[in-house]
N, C-alpha and C positions, 0 to 999 in steps of 0.2 A: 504494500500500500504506500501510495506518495501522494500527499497533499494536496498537489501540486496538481496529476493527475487523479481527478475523481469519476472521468469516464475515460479509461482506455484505449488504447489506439495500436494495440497490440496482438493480433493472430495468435503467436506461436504462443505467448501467455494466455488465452482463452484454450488453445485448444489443449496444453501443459494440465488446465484446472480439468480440461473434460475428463481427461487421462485419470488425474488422482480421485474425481469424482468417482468412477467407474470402479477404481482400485476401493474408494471410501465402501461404495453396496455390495459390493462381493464382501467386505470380511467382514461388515455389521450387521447389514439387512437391517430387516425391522422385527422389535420385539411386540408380539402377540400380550398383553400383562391381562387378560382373560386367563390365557394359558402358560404364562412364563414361558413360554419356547417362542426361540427365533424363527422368523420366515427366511431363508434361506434362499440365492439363484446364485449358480455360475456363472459365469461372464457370459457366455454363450447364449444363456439364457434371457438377461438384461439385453445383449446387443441385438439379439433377436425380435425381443419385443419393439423397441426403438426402431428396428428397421422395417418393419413392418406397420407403425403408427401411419396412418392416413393423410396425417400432415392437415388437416380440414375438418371441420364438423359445420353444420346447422344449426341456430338455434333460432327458435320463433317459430312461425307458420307464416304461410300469404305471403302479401308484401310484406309484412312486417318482420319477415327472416333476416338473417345476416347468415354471412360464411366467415366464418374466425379459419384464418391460414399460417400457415409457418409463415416465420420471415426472419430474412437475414440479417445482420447490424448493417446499418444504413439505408436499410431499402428505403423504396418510393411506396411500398404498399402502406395503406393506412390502416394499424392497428385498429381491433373492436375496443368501444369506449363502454365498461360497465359501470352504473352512475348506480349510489345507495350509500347511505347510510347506517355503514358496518358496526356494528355493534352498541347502538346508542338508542337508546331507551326513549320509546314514544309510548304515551298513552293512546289509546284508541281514538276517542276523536281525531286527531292529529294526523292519523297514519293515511287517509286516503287526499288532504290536500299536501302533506308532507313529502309524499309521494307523485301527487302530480308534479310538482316542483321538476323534479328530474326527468319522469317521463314526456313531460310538455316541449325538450329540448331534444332537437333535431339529430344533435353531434352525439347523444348520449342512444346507442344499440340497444342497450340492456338494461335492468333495474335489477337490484339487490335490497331487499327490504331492512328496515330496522328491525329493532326488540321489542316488542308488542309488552305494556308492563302489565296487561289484566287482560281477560276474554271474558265479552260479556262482563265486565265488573269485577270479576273472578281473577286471582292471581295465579295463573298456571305454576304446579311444580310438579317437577319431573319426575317420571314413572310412574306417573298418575293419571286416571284421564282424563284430568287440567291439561297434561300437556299434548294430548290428542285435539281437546277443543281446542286450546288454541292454536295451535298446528292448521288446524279448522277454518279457524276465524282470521287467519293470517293470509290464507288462500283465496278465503269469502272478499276479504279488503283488495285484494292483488289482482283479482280481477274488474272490481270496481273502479282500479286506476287506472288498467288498459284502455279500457271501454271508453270512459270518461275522454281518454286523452286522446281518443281515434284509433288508436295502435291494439285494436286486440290480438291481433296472433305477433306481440313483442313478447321477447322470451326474458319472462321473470328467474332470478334466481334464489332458491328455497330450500327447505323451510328455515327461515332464518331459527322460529320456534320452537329445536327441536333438539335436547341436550340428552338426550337417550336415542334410543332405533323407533321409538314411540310415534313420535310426533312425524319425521320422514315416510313411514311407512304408510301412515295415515290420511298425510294429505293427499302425498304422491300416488292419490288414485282415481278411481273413476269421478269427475265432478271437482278435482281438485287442483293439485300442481298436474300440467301435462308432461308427458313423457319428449316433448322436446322445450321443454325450460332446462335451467339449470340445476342441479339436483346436490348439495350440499355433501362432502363425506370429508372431515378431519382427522388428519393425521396427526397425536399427541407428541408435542418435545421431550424428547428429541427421539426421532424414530422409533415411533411407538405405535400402537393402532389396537382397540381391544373388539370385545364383539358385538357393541352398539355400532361401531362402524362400519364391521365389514356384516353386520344384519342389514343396515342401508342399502351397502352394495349391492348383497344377494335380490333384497327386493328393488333396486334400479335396475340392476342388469335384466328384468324380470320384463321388466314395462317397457325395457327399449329406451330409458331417458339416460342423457346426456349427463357427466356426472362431471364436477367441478371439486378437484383436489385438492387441499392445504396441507402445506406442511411450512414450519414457523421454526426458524435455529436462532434462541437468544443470543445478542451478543452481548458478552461477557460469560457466556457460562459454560458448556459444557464446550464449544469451539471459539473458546477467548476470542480474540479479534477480528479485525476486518479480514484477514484473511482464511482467517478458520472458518468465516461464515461465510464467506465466499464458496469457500469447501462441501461446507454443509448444505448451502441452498443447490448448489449442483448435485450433489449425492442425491439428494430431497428426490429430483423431480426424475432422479432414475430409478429408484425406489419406493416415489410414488407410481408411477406409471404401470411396472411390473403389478403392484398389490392391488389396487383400485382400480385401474383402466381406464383412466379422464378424459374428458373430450378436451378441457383445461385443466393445465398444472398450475395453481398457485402455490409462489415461495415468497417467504416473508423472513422478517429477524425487525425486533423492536429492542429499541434502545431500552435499556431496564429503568433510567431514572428519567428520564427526558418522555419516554412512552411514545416515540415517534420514530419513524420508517426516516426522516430527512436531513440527518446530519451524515458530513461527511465521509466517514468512516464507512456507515451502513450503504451510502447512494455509490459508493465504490464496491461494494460488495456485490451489491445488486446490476451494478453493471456489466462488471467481470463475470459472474455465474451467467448471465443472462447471452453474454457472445458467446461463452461455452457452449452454451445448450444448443444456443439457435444458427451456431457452427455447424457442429456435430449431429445433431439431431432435428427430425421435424415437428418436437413438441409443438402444443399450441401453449406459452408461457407466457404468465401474469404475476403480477406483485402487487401488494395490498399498499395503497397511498395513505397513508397515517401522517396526518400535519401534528405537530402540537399543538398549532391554534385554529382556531376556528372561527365560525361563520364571522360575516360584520369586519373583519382585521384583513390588512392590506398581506400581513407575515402569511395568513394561510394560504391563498391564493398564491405567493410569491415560491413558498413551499410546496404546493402540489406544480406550478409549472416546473420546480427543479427534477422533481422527482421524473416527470411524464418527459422531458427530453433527456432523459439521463437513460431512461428505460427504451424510451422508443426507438432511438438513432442505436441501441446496445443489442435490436430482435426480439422485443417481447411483442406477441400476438394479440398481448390482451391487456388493456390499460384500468387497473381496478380502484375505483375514485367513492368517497374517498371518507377513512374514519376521522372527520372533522372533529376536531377538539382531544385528538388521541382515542375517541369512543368514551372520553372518563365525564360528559357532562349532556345530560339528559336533554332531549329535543334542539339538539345544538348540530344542527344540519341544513342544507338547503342545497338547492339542484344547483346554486351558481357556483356551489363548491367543485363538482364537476363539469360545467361547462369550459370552466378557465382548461380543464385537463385535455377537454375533446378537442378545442381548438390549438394547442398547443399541439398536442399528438400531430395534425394537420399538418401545422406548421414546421415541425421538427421531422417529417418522410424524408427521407434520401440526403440530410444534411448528414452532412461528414463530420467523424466524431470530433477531431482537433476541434472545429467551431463547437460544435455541443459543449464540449468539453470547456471552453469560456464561458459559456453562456450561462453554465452550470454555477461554477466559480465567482461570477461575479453576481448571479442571486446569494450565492451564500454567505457573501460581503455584507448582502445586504439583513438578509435575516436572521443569519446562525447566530446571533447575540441576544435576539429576542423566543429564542428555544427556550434557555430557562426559566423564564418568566411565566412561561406555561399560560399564553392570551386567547382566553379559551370564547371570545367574542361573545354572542348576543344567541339565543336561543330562536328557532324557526319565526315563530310569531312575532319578533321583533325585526326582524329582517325580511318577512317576506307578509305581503296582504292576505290575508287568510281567504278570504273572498274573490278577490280577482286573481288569485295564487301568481303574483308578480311582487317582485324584489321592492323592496322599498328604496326610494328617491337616494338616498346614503350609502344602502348598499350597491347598488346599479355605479352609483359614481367611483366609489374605491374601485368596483370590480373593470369601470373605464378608464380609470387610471390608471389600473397595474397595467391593463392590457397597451395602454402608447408607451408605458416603461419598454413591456416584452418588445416590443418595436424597435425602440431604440437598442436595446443591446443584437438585433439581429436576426429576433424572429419574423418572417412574414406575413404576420397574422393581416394586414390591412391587406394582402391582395387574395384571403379566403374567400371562398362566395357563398 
């Protein structure tokens, strides 16, 4: 890792990490902790799977399909933009204009729902069937938003509400999540997986849905630094791919005290794993955008555009936007959180890393000082009209200010259409 470079510009280093990655899942695998026994493949077996991935999948129905493809660092193809608000706690009213917010926006493919905090009034907990209903009632609202927004065959990804095989299995059926949305299954830190997860599988693979993979290597802990994690997110997605079979691999690493995807250290990490992959392999790969700050604040948007040119010009397939405020501050989201990402993506196709590679650098001048201050901005209903589900007059203008910044340092965004 050098500071210096925080997006790469280096082959024989990318394709050096695929090497160790590959070396990394042949001698750990993943452990089963249902069963205390490791899942086990030869190389042969990994390189086989990989070479055989379809490089493409579907998601949505109608028009409202996308095709999410491999892609190389630098291409001109434009990554799929998934817009939602990952792991941050909405009450029910909330969730179907919170929601339109993202799906109302052109540049944004996909939706990712929040954390539902009641069904029907009721507090869902897990392995109970609270957390079928609202598995249920998260389905019942996700289609309410398609509909609303014009977009019904846009492919939702689900069940956010579902912390056992309970809640996945449930919705994920007739009347429910469809079998070409995105269909939820994590993988536990550090290379782990028990039998709520792989019961998901058994019943996705069932229905023929599209399944959407995570796997998350802290950094600082079991692969110390930028470049252990580097390591680890490459390992991830040969190791997820073999056990789960994803249409998308997401790889992640959060900072432990900052709780963000966008310093330094980690956007190096994530870039280097990410040319590996998209070298070597026809994964379809994604990374989770975690600002520290959130909605309302000039720093988040400055943060998710670091992160979306650092990933996109590096091969990742799938741009996933974005846990606003780190996920740690309830109704603290809105769709302009990812729009700054989808047009950015746009604008950073086919630029050449070196440039990326400024671009990067000189947001992080501008923001990495206001990381620990943790600016966790304004909650949904303060930034956005609940009613005509449009930005409010303050937020509109930061989010047109950063955008003549992005300008100025070199992105293209004024000649988008």
């Amino acid at each position: 890792y050098d500071p210096e470079v925080i997006v790469p510009n280096d082959d024989d280093l990318a394709d050096r990490l695929y090497q160790a990655g590959m070396d990394f899942a042949v001698e750990v695998g993943m452990l089963c902790t249902s069963t205390s026994r490791r899942i086990t493949w030869q190389r042969g077996e990994y390189e086989d799977a990989i070479k055989h991935f379809p490089g493409e999948a579907v998601l949505g129905s109608g028009v409202d399909s996308v095709t999410v493809r491999a892609r190389q660092p630098e291409s001109e193809d434009m990554p799929i933009i998934l817009g939602g608000p990952y792991g941050v706690e909405i009450p029910e009213d909330m969730f179907v204009p919170l929601m339109l917010s993202y799906a109302q926006e052109g540049v944004i493919d996909v939706i990712d729902n929040p954390t539902l905090v009641s069904a029907y009034g009721r507090a869902p907990k897990a392995a109970s069937p609270w957390e079928v209903v609202g598995a249920w009632r998260e389905a019942e609202l996700s289609m309410q938003v398609v509909n609303r927004a014009g977009r019904p065959g846009m492919c939702i990804a689900g069940v956010e509400l579902s912390p056992t095989a309970l809640g996945e299995i449930a919705a994920s059926s007739w009347g429910g999540f469809r079998p070409d949305d995105l269909h939820h299954i994590a993988g536990v830190s550090e290379f782990k997986t028990n039998y709520d997860s792989l019961s998901k599988l058994a019943h996705i693979t069932r229905i023929g849905g599209a399944i959407y993979a995570f796997m998350a290597c802290i950094y600082g802990g079991y692969f110390g630094g930028a470049e252990g994690v580097a390591l680890g997110l490459t390992a991830a997605a040969i190791v997820l791919n073999q056990n789960y079979m994803p249409a998308i691999t997401s790889l992640s690493s959060v900072h432990p005290f900052l709780q963000c995807t966008t310093t330094p250290e980690i956007l190096w990490a994530f870039s280097t794993a990410s040319q590996a992959l998209s070298r070597n392999t026809t994964l379809n790969i994604s990374s989770l955008v975690r600002p520290s700050s959130g909605p309302g604040t000039r720093t988040m948007l400055l943060e998710n555009a670091a992160f979306t040119v650092a990933t996109t010009v590096s091969g990742q397939s799938f741009i996933q936007a974005s846990m606003s405020a780190a996920g740690t501050s309830p109704r603290h989201a809105s769709g302009l959180d990812v729009k700054i990402c989808g047009e950015v993506a746009r604008a950073a196709c086919g630029m050449p890393r070196s440039q990326a590679n400024q671009i990067v650098k000189d947001l992080l001048a501008i923001y990495e000082p206001d990381l620990p201050k943790k600016l966790v901005g304004q909650p949904f209903e303060e930034v956005y009209d609940l009613t005509t589900i449009r930005p409010t007059i303050e937020w509109q203008d930061t989010y047109n200010g950063v955008r003549k910044e992005l300008i100025a340092m070199g992105l293209p965004l004024d000649r988008l259409t």
